[in-house]
TIGUKE-779273 format. One record per atom (N, C-alpha, C): atom name; residue number from 1; x, y, z. Coordinates in Angstrom, 1 decimal. Example, Ala and Ser with C-alpha at 12.3 -4.5 7.8 and 13.67 -1.06 7.14 Angstrom:
N, 1, 13.2, -5.7, 7.8
CA, 1, 12.3, -4.5, 7.8
C, 1, 13.2, -3.3, 7.8
N, 2, 12.8, -2.2, 7.1
CA, 2, 13.7, -1.1, 7.1
C, 2, 12.9, 0.0, 7.9
This chain:
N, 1, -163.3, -19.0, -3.6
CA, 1, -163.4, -19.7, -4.9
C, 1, -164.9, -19.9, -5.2
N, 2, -165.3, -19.5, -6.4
CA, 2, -166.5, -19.7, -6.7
C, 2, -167.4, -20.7, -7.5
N, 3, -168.2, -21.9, -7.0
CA, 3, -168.5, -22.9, -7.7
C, 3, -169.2, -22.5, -9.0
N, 4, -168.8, -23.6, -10.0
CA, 4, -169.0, -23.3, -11.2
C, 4, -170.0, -24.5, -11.2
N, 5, -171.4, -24.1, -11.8
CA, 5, -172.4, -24.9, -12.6
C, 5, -172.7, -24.6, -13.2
N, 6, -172.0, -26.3, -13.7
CA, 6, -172.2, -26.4, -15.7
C, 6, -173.5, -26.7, -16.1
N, 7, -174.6, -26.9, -15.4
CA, 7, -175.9, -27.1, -15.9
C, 7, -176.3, -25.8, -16.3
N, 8, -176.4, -24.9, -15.0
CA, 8, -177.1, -23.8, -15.7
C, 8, -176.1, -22.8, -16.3
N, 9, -174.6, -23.1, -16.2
CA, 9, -174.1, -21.8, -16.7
C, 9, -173.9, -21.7, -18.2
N, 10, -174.4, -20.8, -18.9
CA, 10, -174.6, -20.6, -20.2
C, 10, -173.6, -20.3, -21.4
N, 11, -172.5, -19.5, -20.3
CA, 11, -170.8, -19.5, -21.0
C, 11, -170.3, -21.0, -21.7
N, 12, -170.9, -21.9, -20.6
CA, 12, -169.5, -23.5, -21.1
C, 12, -170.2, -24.0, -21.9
N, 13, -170.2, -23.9, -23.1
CA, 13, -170.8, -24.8, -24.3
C, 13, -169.4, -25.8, -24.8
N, 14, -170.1, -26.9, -24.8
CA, 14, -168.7, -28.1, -24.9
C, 14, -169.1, -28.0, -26.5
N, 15, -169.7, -28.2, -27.6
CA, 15, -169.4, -28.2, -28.7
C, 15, -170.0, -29.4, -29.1
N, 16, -170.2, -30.3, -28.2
CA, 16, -170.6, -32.0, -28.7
C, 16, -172.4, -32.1, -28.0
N, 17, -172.7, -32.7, -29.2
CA, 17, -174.3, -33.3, -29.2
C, 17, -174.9, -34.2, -29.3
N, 18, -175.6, -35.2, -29.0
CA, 18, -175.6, -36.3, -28.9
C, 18, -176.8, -36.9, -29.7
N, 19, -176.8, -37.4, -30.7
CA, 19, -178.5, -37.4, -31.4
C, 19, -179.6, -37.9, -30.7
N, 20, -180.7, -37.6, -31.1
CA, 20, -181.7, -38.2, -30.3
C, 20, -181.9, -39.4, -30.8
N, 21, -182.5, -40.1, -29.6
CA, 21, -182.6, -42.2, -29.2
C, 21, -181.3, -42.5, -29.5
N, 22, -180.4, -41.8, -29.8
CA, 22, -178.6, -42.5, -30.0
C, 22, -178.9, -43.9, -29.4
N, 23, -178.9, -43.6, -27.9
CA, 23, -178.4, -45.2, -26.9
C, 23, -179.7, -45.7, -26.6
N, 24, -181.2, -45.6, -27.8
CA, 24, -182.1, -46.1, -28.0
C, 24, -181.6, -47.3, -28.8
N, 25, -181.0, -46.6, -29.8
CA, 25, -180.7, -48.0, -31.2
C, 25, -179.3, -48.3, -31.1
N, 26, -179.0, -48.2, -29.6
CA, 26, -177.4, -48.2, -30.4
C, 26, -176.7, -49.7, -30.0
N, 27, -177.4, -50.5, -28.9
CA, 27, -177.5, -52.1, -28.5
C, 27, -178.3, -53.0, -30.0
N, 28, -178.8, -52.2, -30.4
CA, 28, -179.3, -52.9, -31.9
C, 28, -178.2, -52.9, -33.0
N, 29, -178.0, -51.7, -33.6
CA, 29, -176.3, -51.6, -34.1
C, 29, -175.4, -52.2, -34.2
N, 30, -174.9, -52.4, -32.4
CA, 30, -174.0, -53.3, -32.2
C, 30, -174.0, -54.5, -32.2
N, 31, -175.3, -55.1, -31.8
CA, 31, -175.2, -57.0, -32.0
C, 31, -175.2, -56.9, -33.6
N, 32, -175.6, -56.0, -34.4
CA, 32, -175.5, -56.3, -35.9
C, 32, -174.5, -56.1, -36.3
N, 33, -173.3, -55.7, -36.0
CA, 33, -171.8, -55.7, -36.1
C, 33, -171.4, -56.8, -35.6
N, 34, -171.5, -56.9, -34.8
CA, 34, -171.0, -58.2, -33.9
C, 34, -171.1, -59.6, -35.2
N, 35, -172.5, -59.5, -35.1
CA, 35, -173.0, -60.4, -36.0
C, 35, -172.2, -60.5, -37.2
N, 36, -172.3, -59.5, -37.8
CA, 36, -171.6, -59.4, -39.0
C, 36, -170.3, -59.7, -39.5
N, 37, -169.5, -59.9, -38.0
CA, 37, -168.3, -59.8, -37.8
C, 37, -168.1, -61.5, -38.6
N, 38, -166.5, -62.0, -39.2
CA, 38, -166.3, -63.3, -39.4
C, 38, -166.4, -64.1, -38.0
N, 39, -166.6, -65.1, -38.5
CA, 39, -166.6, -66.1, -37.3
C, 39, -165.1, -66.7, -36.7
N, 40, -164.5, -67.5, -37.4
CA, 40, -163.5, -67.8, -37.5
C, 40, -162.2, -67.0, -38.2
N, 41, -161.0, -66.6, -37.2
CA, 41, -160.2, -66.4, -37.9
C, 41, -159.2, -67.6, -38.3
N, 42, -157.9, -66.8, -39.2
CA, 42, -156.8, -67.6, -39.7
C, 42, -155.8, -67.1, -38.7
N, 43, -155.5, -68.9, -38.2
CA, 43, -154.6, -68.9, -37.2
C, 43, -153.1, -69.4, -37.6
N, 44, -152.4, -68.8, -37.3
CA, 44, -150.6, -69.2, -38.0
C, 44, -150.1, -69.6, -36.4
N, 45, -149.3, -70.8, -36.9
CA, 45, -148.6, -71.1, -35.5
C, 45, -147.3, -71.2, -36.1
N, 46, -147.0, -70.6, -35.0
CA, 46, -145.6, -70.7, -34.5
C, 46, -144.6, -71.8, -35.0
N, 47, -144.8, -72.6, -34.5
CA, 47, -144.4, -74.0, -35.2
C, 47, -144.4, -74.9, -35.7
N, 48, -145.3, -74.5, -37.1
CA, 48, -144.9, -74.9, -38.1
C, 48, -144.1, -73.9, -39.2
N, 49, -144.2, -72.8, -38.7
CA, 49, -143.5, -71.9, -39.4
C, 49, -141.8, -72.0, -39.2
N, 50, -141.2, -72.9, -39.8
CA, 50, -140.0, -73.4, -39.4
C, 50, -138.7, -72.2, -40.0
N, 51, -139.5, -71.1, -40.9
CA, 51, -138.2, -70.9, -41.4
C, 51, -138.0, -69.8, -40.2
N, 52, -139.1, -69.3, -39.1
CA, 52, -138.8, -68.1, -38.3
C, 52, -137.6, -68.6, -37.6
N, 53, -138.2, -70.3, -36.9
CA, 53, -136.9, -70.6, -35.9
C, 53, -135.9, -70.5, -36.3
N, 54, -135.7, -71.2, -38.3
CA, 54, -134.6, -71.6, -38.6
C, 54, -133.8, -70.0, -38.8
N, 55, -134.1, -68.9, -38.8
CA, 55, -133.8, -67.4, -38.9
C, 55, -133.3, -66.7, -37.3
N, 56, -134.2, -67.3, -36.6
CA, 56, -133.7, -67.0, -35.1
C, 56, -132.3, -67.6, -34.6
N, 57, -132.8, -69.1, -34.9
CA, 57, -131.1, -69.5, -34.6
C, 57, -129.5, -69.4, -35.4
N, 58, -130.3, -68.8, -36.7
CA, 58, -128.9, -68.5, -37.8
C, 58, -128.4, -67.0, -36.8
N, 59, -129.5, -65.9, -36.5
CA, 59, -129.4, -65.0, -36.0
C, 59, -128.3, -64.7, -34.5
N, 60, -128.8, -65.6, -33.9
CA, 60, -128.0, -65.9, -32.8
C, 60, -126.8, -66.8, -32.8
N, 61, -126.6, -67.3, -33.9
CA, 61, -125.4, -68.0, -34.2
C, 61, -124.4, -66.8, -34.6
N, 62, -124.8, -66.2, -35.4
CA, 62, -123.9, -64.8, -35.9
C, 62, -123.4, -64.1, -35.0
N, 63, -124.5, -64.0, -34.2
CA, 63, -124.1, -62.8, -32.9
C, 63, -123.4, -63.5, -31.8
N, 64, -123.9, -64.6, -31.8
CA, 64, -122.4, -64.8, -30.7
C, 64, -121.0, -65.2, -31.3
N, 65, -121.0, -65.4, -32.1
CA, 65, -119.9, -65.8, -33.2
C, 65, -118.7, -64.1, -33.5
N, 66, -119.9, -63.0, -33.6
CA, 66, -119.4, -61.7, -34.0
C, 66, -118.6, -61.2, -32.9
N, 67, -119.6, -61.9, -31.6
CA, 67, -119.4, -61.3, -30.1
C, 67, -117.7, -61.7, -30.3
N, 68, -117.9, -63.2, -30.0
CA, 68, -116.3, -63.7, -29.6
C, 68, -115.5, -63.4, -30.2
N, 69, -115.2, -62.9, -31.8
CA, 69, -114.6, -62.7, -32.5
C, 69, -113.9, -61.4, -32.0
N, 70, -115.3, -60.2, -31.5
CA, 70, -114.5, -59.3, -31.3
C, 70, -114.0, -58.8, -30.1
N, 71, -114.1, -59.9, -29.1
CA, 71, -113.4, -60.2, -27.8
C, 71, -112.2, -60.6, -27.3
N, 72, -112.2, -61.7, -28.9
CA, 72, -110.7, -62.1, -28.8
C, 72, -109.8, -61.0, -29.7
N, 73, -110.5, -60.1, -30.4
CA, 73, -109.2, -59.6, -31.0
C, 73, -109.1, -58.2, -30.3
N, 74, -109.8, -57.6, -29.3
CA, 74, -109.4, -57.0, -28.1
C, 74, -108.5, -57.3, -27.1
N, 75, -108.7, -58.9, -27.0
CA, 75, -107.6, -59.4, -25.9
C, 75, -106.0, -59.2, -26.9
N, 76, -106.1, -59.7, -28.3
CA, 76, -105.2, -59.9, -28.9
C, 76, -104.3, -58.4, -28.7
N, 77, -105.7, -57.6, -29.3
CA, 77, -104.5, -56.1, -29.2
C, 77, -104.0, -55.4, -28.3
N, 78, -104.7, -56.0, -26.9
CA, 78, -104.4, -55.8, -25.8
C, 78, -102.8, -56.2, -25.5
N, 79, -103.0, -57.5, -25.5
CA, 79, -101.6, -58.7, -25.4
C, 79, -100.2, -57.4, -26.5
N, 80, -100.7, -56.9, -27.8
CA, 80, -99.5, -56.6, -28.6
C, 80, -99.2, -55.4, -28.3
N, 81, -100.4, -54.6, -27.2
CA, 81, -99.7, -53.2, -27.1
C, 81, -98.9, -53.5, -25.7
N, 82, -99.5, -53.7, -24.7
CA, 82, -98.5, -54.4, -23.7
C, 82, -96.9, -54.6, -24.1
N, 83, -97.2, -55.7, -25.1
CA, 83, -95.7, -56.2, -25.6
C, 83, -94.5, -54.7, -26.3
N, 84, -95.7, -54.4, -26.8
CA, 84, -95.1, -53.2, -27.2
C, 84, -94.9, -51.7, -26.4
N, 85, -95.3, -51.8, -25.4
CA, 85, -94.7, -50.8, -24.5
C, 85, -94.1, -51.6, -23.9
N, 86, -93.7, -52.8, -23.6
CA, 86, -92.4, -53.2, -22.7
C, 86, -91.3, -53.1, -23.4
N, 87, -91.0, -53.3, -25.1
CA, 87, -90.3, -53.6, -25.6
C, 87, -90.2, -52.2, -26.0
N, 88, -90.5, -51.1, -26.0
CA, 88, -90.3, -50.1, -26.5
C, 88, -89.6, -48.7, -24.9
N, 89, -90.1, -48.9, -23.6
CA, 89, -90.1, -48.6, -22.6
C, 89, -88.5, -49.0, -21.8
N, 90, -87.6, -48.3, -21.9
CA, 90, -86.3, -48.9, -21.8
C, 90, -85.7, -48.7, -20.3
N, 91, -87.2, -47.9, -19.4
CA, 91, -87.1, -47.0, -17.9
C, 91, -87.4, -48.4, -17.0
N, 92, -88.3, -49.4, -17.8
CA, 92, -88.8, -50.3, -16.5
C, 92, -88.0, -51.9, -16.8
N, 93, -87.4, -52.2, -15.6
CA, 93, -86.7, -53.3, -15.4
C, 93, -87.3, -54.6, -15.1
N, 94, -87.2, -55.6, -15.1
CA, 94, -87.9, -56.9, -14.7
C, 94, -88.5, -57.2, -13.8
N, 95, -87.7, -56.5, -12.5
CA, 95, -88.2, -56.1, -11.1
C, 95, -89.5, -55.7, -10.7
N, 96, -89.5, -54.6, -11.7
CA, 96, -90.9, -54.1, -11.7
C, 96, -91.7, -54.3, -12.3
N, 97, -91.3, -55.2, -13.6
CA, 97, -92.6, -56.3, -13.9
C, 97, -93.3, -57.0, -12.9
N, 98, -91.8, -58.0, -12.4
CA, 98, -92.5, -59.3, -11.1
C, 98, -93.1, -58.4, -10.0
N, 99, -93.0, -56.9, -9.5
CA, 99, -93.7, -56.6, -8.4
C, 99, -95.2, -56.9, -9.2
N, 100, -95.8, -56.7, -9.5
CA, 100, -96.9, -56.3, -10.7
C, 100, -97.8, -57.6, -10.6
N, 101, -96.7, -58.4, -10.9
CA, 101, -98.0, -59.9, -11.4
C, 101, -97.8, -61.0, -9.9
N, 102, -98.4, -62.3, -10.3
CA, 102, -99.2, -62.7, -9.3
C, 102, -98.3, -63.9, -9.0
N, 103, -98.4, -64.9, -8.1
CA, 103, -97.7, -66.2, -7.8
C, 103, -97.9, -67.3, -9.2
N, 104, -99.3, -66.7, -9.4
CA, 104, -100.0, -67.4, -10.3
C, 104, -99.2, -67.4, -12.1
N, 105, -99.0, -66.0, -12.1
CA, 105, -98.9, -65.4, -13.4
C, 105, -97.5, -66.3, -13.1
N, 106, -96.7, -65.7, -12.4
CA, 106, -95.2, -66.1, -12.2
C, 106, -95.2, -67.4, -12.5
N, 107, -95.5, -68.3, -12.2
CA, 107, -95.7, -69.9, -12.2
C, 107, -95.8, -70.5, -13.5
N, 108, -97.1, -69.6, -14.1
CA, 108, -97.0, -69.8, -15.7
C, 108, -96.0, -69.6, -16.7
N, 109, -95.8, -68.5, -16.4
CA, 109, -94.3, -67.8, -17.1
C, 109, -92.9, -68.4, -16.7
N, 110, -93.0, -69.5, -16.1
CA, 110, -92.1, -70.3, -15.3
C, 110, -91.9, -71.8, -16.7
N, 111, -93.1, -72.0, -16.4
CA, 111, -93.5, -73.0, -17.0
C, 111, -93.3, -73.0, -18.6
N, 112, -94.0, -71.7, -19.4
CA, 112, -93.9, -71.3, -20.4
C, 112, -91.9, -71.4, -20.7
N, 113, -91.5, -70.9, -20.0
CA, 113, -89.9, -70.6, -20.6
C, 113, -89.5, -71.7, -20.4
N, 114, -89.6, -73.0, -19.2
CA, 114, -88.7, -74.2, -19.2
C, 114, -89.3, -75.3, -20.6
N, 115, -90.5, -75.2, -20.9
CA, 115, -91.1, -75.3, -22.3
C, 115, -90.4, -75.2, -23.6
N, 116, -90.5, -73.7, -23.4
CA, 116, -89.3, -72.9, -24.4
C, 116, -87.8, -74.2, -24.4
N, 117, -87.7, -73.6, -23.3
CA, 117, -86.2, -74.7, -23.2
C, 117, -85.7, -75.7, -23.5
N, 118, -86.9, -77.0, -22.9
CA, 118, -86.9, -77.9, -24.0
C, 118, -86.9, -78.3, -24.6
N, 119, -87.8, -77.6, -26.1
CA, 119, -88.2, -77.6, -27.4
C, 119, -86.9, -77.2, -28.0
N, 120, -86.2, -75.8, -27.6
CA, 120, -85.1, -75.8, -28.4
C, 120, -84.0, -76.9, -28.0
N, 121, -83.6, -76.9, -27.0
CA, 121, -82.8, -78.1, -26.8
C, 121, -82.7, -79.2, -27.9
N, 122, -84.3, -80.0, -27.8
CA, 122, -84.5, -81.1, -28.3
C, 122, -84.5, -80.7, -29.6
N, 123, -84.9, -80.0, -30.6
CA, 123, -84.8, -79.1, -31.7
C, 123, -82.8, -79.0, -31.8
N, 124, -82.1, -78.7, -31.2
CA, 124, -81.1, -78.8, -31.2
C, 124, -80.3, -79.6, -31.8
N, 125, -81.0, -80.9, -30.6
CA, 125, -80.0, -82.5, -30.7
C, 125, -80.6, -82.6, -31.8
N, 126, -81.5, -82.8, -32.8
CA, 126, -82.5, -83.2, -33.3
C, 126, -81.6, -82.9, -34.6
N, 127, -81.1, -81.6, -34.4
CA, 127, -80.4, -80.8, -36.0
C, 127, -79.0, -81.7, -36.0
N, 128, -78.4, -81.7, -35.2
CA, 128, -77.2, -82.0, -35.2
C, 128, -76.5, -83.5, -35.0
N, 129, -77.6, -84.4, -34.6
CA, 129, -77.4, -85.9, -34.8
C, 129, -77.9, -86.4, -36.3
């Protein structure tokens, strides 16, 4: 490989030139910009600007409001297809529901129907005395 010098090699012309005394005058220039520059800027705070917070928290009120909303109506159409493939599914027996669910679930659905039970009962006496 053959070293290439760019001082004396006459082919590499970069295309850029530098004026003469440039970085003579060019610390003079700059404190006169500087200088020139404003002194004080305009400062906005945060906190008095009340309508950003009051926009951030409308913001975040929405979105978790949107969130739950469409959480719960996933669970919902969850819960109705369920219902509706049991109710529509004439192959699976009760048996093989209870293998499926938990002591837990069972307990509830225990609880839920003797509920049931009472209400109409008492709903019953209620009609007929």
């Amino acid at each position: 490989m053959k070293k290439i010098d760019l001082e004396n090699d006459n082919k590499i012309v970069t295309g850029f030139k530098i004026p003469d005394n440039y970085f003579d005058s060019f610390e003079d220039r700059l404190m006169q910009k500087i200088e020139s520059a404003p002194e004080k800027a305009k400062v906005v705070s945060l906190w008095q600007r009340k309508s950003v917070w009051i926009s951030g928290v409308a913001a975040v009120f929405v979105i978790s409001i949107g969130t739950w909303i469409y959480f719960e109506q996933q669970k919902t159409e969850s819960i109705e297809i369920s219902q509706e493939y049991l109710a529509y599914e004439s192959d699976i027996t009760t048996e093989d529901i209870a293998k499926h669910l938990t002591d837990d679930e069972l307990t509830n659905l225990e609880l839920e129907i003797t509920d049931f039970d009472t209400q109409t009962e008492s709903y019953i006496n209620e009609y007929l005395n």
